[in-house]
C-alpha positions in Angstrom: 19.8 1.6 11.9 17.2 1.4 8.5 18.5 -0.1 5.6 17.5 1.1 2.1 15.9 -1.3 -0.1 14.6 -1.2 -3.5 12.8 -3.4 -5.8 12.3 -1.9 -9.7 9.9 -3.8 -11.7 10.0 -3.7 -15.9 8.2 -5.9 -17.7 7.9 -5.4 -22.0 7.2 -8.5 -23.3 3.8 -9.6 -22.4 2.6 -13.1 -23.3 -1.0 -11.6 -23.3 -1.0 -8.2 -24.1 0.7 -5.7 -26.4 4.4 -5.3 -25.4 5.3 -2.2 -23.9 8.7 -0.8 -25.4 10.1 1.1 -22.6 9.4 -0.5 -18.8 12.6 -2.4 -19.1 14.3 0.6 -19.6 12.6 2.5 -16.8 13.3 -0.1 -13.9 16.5 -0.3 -14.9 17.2 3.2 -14.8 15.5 3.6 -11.7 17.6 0.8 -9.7 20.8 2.3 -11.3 19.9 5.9 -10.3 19.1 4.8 -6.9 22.8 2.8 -6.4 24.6 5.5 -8.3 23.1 8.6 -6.8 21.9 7.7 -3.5 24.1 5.5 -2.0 21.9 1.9 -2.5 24.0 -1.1 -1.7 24.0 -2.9 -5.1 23.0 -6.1 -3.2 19.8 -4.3 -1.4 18.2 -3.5 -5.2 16.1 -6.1 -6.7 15.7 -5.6 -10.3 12.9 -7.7 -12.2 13.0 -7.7 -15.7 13.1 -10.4 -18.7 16.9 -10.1 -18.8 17.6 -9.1 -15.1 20.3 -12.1 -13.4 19.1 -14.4 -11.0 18.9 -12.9 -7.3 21.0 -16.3 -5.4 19.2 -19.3 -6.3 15.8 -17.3 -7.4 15.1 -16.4 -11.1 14.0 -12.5 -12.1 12.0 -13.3 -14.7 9.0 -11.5 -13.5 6.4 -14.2 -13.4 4.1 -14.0 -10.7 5.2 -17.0 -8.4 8.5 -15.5 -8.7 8.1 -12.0 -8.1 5.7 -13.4 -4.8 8.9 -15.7 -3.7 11.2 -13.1 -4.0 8.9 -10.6 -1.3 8.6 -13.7 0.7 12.3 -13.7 0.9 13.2 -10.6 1.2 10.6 -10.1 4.3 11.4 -13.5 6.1 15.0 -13.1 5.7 16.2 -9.0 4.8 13.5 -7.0 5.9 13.4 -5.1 9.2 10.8 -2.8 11.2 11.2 0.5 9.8 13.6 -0.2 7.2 13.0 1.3 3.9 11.6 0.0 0.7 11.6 1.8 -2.9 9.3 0.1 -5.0 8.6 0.8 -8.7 6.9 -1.3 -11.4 6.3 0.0 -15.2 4.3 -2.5 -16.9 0.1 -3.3 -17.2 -2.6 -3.0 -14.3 -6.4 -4.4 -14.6 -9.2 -3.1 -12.4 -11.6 -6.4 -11.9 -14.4 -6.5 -10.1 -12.9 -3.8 -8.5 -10.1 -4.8 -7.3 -6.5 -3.8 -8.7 -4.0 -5.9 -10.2 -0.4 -5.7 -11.2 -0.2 -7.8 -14.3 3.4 -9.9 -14.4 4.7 -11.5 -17.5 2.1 -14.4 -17.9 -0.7 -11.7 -16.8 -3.9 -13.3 -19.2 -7.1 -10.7 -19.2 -9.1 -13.7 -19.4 -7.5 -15.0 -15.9 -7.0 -11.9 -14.0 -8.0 -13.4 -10.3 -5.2 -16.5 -11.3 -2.5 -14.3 -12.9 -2.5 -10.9 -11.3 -0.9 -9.8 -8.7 -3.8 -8.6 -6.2 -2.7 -4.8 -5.1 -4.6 -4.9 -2.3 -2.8 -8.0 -0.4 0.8 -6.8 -1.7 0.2 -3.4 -0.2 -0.9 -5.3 3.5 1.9 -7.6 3.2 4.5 -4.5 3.0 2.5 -3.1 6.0 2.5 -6.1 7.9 6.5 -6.1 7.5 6.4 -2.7 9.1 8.2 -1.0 6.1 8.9 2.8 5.7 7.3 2.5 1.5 7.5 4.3 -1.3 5.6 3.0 -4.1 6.2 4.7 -7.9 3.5 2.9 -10.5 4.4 3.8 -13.7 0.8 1.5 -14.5 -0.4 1.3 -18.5 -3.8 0.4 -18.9 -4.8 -1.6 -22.3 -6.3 0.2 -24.9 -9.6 -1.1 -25.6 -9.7 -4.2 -23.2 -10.7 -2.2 -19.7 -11.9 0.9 -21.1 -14.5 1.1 -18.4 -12.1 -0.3 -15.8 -10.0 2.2 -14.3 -6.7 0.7 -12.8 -5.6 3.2 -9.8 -8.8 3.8 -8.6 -8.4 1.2 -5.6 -5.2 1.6 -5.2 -5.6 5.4 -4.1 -8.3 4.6 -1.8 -5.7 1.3 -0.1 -3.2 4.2 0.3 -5.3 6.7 2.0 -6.6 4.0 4.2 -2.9 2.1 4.7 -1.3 5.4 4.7 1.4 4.4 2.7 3.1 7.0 0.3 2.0 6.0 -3.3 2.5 8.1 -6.5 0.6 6.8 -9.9 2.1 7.8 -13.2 -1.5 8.7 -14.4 -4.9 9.7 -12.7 -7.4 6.1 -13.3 -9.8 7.4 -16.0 -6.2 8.6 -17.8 -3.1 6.3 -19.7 -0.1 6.2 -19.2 2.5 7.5 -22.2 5.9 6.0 -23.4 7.8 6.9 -26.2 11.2 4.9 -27.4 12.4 8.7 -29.1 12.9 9.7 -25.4 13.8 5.9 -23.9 11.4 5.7 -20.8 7.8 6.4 -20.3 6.5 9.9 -19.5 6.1 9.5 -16.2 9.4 7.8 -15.0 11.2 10.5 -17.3 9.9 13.0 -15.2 10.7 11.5 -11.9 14.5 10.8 -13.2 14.6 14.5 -14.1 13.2 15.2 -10.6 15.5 12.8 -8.7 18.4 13.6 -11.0 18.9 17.7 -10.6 17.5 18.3 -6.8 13.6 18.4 -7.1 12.9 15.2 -5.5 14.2 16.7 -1.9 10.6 16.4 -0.6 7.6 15.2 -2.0 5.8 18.3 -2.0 9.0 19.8 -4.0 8.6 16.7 -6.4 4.7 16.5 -6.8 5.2 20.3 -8.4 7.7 19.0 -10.5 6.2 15.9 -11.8 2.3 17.9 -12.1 4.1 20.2 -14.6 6.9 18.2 -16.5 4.6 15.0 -17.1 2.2 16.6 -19.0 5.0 19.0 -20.3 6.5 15.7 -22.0 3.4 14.3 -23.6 2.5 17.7 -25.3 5.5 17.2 -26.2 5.7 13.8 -27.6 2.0 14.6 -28.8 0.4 12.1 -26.9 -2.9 12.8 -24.2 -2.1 14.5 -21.3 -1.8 12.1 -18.0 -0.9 13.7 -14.8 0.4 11.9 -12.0 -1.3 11.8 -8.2 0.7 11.8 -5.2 -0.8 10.1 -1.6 0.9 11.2 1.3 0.8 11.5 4.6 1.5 15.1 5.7 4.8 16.1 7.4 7.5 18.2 8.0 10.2 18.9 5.5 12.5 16.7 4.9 14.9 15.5 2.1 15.2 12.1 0.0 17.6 9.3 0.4 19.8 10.6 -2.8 20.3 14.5 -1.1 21.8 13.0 1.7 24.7 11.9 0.2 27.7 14.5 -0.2 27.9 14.3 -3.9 24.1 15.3 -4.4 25.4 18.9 -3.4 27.2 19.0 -6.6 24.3 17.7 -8.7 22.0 20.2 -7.1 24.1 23.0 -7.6 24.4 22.3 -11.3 21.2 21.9 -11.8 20.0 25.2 -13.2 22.7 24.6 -15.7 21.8 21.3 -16.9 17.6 21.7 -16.6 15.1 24.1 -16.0 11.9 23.4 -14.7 9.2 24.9 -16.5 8.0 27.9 -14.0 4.4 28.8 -13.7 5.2 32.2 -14.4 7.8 34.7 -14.5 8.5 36.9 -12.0 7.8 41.1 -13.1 10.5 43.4 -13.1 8.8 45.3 -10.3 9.3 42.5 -7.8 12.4 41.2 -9.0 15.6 42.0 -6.2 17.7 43.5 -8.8 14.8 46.2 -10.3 16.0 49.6 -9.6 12.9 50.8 -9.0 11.9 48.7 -6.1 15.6 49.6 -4.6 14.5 53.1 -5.1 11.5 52.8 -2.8 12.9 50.7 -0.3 15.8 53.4 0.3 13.3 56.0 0.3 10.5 54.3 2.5 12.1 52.1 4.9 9.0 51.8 7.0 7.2 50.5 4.7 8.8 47.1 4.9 8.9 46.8 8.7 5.0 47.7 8.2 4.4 45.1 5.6 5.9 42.5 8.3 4.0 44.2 11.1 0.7 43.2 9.1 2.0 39.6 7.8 2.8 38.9 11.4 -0.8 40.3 12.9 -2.9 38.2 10.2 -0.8 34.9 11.6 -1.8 35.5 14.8 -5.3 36.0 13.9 -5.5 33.2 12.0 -3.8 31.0 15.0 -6.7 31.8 17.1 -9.3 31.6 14.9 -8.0 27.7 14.3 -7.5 27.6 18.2 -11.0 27.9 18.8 -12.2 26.2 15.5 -10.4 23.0 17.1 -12.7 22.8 20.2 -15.4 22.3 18.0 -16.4 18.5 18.1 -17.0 18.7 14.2 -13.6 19.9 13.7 -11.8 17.5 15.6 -13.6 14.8 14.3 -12.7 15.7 10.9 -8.7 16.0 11.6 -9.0 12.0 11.9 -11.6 10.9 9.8 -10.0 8.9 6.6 -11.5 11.5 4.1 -8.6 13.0 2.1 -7.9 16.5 1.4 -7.9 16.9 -2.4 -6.4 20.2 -3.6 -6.3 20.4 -7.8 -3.8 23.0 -9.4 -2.9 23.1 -12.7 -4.8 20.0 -13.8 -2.6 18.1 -11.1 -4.0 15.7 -8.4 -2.3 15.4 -5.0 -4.1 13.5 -2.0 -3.3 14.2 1.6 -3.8 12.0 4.5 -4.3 13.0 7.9 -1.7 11.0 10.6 -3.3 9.3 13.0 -3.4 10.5 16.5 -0.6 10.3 19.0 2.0 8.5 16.2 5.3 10.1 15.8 6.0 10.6 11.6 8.8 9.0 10.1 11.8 11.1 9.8 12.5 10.4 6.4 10.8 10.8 2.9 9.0 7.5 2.9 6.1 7.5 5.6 5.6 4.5 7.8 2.3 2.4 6.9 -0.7 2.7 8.6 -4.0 1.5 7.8 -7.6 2.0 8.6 -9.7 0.1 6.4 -13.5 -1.4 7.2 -14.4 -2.5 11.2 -15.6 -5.9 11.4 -18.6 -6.3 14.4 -16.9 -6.3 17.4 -16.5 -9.2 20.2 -15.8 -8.9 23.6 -12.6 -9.8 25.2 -13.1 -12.6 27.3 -10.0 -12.2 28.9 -10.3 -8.8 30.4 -13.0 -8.8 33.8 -15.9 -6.4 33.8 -16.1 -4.7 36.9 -19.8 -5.2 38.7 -20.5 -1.6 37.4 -19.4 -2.7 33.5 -22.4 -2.6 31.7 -23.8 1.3 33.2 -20.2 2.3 32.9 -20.0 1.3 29.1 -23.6 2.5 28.1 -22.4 5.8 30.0 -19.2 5.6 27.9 -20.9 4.9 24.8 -23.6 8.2 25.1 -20.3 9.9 25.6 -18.9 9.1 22.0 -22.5 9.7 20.3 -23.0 13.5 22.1 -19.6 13.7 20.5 -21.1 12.7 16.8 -18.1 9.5 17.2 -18.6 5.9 16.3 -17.9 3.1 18.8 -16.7 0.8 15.9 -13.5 3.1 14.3 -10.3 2.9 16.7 -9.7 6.4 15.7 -13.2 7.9 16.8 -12.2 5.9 20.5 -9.3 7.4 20.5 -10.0 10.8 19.4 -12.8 10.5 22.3 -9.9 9.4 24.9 -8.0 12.3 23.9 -10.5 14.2 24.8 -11.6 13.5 28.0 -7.6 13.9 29.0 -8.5 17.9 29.0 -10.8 17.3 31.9 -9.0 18.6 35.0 -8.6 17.0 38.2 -11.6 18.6 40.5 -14.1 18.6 37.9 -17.4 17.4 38.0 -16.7 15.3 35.2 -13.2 13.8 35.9 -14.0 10.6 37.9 -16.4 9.7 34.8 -14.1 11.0 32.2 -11.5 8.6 33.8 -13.9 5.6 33.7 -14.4 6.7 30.0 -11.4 6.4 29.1 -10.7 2.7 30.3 -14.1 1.5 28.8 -12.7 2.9 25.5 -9.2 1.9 25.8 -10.4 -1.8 26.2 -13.2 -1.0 23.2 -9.8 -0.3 20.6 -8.3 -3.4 22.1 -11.4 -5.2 21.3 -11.6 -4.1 18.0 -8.2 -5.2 17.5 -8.8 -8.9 18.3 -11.6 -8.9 16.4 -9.7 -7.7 13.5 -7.1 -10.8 14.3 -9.7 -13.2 14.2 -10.2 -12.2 10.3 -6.7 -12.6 10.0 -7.4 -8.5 9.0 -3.5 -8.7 10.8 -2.8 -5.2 9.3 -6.0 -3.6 10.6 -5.4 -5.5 13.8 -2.4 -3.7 14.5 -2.8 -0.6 13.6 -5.8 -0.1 16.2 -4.1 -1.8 18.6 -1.1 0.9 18.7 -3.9 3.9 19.4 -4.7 2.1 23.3 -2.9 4.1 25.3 0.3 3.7 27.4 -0.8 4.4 30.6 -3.5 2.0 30.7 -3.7 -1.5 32.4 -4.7 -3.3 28.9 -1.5 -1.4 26.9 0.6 -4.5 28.0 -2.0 -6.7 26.5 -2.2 -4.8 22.7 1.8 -4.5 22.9 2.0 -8.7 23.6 -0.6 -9.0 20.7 0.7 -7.0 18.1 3.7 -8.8 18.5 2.0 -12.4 18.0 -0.4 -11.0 15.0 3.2 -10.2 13.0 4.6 -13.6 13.4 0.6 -14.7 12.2 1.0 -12.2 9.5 4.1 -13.5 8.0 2.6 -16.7 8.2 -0.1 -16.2 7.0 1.2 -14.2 3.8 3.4 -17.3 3.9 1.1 -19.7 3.2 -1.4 -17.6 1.1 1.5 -17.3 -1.2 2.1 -21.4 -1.4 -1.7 -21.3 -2.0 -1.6 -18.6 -4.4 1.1 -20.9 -6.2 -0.8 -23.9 -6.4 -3.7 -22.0 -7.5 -2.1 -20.7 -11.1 -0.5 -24.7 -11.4 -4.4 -25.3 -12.5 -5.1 -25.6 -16.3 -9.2 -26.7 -16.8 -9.7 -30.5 -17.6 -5.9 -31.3 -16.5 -6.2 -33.9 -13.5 -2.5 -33.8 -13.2 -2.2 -30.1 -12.8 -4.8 -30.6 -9.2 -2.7 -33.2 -8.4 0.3 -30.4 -8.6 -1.4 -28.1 -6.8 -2.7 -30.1 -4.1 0.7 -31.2 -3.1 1.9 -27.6 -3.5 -1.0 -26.5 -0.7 0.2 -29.2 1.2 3.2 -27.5 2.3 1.2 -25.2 4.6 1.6 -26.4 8.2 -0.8 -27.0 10.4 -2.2 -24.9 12.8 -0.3 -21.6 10.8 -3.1 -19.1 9.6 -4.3 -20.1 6.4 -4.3 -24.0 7.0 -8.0 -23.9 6.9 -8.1 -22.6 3.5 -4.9 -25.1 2.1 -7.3 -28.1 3.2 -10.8 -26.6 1.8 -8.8 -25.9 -1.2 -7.4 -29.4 -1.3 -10.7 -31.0 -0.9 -12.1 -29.0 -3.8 -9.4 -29.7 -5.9 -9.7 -34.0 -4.9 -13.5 -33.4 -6.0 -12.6 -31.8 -9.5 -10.1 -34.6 -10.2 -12.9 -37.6 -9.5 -15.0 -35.8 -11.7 -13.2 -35.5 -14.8 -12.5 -39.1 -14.0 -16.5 -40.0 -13.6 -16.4 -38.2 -17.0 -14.2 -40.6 -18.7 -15.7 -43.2 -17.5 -19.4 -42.6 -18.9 -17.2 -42.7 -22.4 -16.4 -45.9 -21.1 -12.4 -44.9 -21.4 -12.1 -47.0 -17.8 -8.2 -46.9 -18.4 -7.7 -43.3 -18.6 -11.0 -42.7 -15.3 -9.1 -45.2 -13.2 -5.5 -43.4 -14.1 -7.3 -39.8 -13.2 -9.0 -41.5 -10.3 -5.9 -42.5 -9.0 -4.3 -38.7 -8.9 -6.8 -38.2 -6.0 -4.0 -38.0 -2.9 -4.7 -40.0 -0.4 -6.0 -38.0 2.9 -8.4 -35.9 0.5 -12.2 -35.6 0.9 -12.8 -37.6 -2.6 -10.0 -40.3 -2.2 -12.5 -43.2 -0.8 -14.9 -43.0 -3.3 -12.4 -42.5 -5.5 -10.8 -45.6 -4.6 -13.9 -47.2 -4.7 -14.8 -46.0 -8.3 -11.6 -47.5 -9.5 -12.5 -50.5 -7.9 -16.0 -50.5 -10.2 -14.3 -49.6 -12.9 -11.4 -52.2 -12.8 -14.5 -54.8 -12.8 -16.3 -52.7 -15.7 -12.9 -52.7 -18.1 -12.3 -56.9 -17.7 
């Protein structure tokens, strides 16, 4: 059975940029809504905040190493496949070089690739633990200091491509709005609201709530409009973790008596049920309605067939899979839909299960699976296959798409035997993909093409064994990034002392674990920066304090013999 989790995020006192007033507040009220409402074990909610009590032996205070250790506990030790994770943060994000970051306490805008927490490697590591996700960012962009920077940008494109739900509290070219008159920012205040009285069932019930009360509140408050966007993968109706607790019946119920929604528009008398008029004609002309269904019903069945034959069109398949998102914009409101990948059964909850689908590194071939003598003319056959059908060789979701397709050959056609071959030659293509995905420790992206081979086919065994060995690599490998990440923001310029930290921090990874590799290039680096601020010392002839730096060089580093031999020279020099 899933377990509900939920981390909540508030952060008001910077150290490098203007404190926010209200994020506390927000993650605070978020966690307690989620225990209080929706039936969240008290011990499954993280809350980070200034104040916020340790979590066991682990401080809250929202720093980056320990909002990092925290994840890496709560995945090594908590965290299960498909279990599901809430996941809000109210507090600044930079866009640099790019890239999105979530800015913890110590966040400096002159440091961002040091302090920040990179968006695009949290969002994989929540992938690669196989959660069902919900991410709320309530994200405030500094005034002034990223004008031209829009925070959010990436991130929507990471969750169309990872597939993970995601809603941002502002569109990236707008800010986000708080106000301490109404305790929370804009954004959160509307998703409360939603939560609170029975619009957040689904997330196409709360998107129209949150597209009309956001803005709603900062007209308000008089402050610029910002209106959220929503990415989510498409499915059926279904409610959120709070409605499916008894009491939420009650809550809902009220709810018309406690808030009311602002309504597009009001209904006119002539539709409305009670209108006399409308009864008049419907007791007079009881055909009518019958024919009103009768034409409803015939224009559905029209438009069924017309999609029917649209769909055997190879530009309209290809276009149900393709990672391009369907944008529809009402009411100044953004919403961004993804289209599921083929053959993967939804989630049957709120939160959809990650996915991703990000850029194709150049394929290898598996050594490990034999070519038949006919290989090579069977996969040139298989590959003018997928270019008559306008598909590319290197996306695991064009090969499968293409697999798919050749399954609607019949038995007895002139084109079955070589539909058959084309559909191993493309099975093994995915799996190759895969492993070259792997070998970039691209673990997420790995994965996910290795669940579209196929069950039926002889290398499904294969991509099931390897998707199992590229999660334990994963967690390892987030693992040890994180230790490096660590060492990485002990560094302060000019300090010898603070490489020596961080070099014995880096140590920690174990050999032969993905990211060993980059521990021991960093390690190296780090052994050459310390001899050189000691080689700098010494042409000020301060041999005491070059031979002390000199000697912070570990032992087992790329500088430590000539930095033992330097302190030797210098030993001589200083009698």
């Amino acid at each position: 059975m899933a377990n509900n989790w939920a981390i909540a995020i508030g952060i008001n006192q910077y150290q490098f940029f203007q404190p926010l007033g209200c994020a506390q507040a927000d993650a605070e009220a978020v966690k307690d809504f989620l225990v209080t409402n929706c039936g969240f074990l008290s011990q499954q909610c993280l809350l980070i905040t200034e104040t916020s009590p340790p979590f066991g032996d682990r401080s809250t205070y929202p720093t980056k190493e320990n909002i990092l250790l925290l994840l890496e506990d709560f995945a090594a030790a908590f965290w299960r496949p498909q279990d599901r994770l809430w996941f809000f943060f109210s507090g600044y994000g930079v866009n640099h070089k790019g890239k999105d970051y979530l800015m913890p306490v110590e966040g400096d805008p002159n440091r961002i690739e040091q302090t920040g927490i990179e968006v695009r490697a949290f969002m994989q590591s929540l992938q690669v633990a196989n959660l069902d996700a919900l991410l709320l960012l309530d994200i405030n962009r500094a005034f002034g200091t990223y004008a031209d920077a829009y925070i959010g940008k990436e991130t929507i494109e990471l969750a169309k491509e990872l597939q993970m739900t995601t809603i941002l509290s502002c569109q990236p070219e707008q800010f986000s709005h708080e106000s301490r008159e109404l305790g929370h920012g804009f954004f959160t205040a509307a998703l409360l609201e939603a939560l609170r009285y029975g619009n957040g069932s689904n997330l196409t019930n709360l998107e129209k709530y949150l597209s009309v009360r956001t803005p709603e509140l900062c007209q308000h408050y008089w402050r610029p409009t910002q209106n959220p966007v929503i990415v989510f993968v498409p499915k059926p109706q279904v409610t959120s973790p709070q409605l499916e607790n008894e009491s939420e019946a009650k809550v809902e119920s009220s709810a018309e008596q406690m808030i009311s929604p602002p309504a597009p528009s009001a209904p006119s008398s002539s539709s409305s049920p009670s209108s006399p008029h409308s009864q008049k004609r419907s007791s007079n002309n009881p055909f009518l309605p019958q024919l009103l269904l009768w034409s409803i019903a015939t224009m559905l069945v029209l438009c069924l067939i017309v999609v029917v034959l649209l769909r055997d069109r190879a530009g309209f398949r290809l276009a149900e899979i393709l990672p391009p998102s369907l944008r529809t914009t009402t009411n100044n409101r953004k919403i961004v839909k993804v289209s599921p990948q083929p053959n993967l059964t939804p989630s049957p909850t709120l939160l959809t299960q990650p996915k991703t689908q990000l850029i194709i590194p150049q394929v290898t071939s598996d050594p490990q699976v034999t070519p038949n003598p006919d290989e090579s003319k069977q996969r040139n056959q298989a590959l003018l296959e997928l270019g008559k059908m306008s598909l590319s060789q290197n996306q695991a979701s064009d090969l499968r798409l293409a697999i798919n397709t050749a399954r609607k050959i019949p038995p007895g056609d002139a084109k079955y035997t070589q539909a058959q071959e084309n559909i191993k030659i493309w099975s093994r293509m995915i799996l190759d993909l895969a492993q070259s995905r792997a070998q970039q420790r691209q673990y997420a992206n790995a994965i996910s093409a290795a669940q579209l081979v196929p069950q039926d086919q002889l290398v499904y065994s294969k991509a099931q064994t390897s998707i199992q060995q590229w999660r334990l690599e994963a967690k390892q490998y987030v693992s040890n990034m994180t230790l490096i990440d660590a060492a990485v923001g002990l560094i302060r310029a000019g300090q010898a002392s603070t490489y020596n930290r961080a070099i014995e921090v880096a140590k920690k990874v174990p050999r032969g674990e993905p990211g060993f590799d980059i521990a021991q290039k960093s390690i190296n680096s780090w052994s050459e920066n310390i001899l050189r601020l000691a080689k700098k010392r010494a042409t000020r002839k301060e041999f005491k304090a070059a031979i002390e730096t000199a000697a912070l060089v570990p032992e087992g580093t790329a500088a430590y013999k000539e930095a033992q031999d330097a302190i030797s020279q210098w030993q001589k020099n200083s009698q």
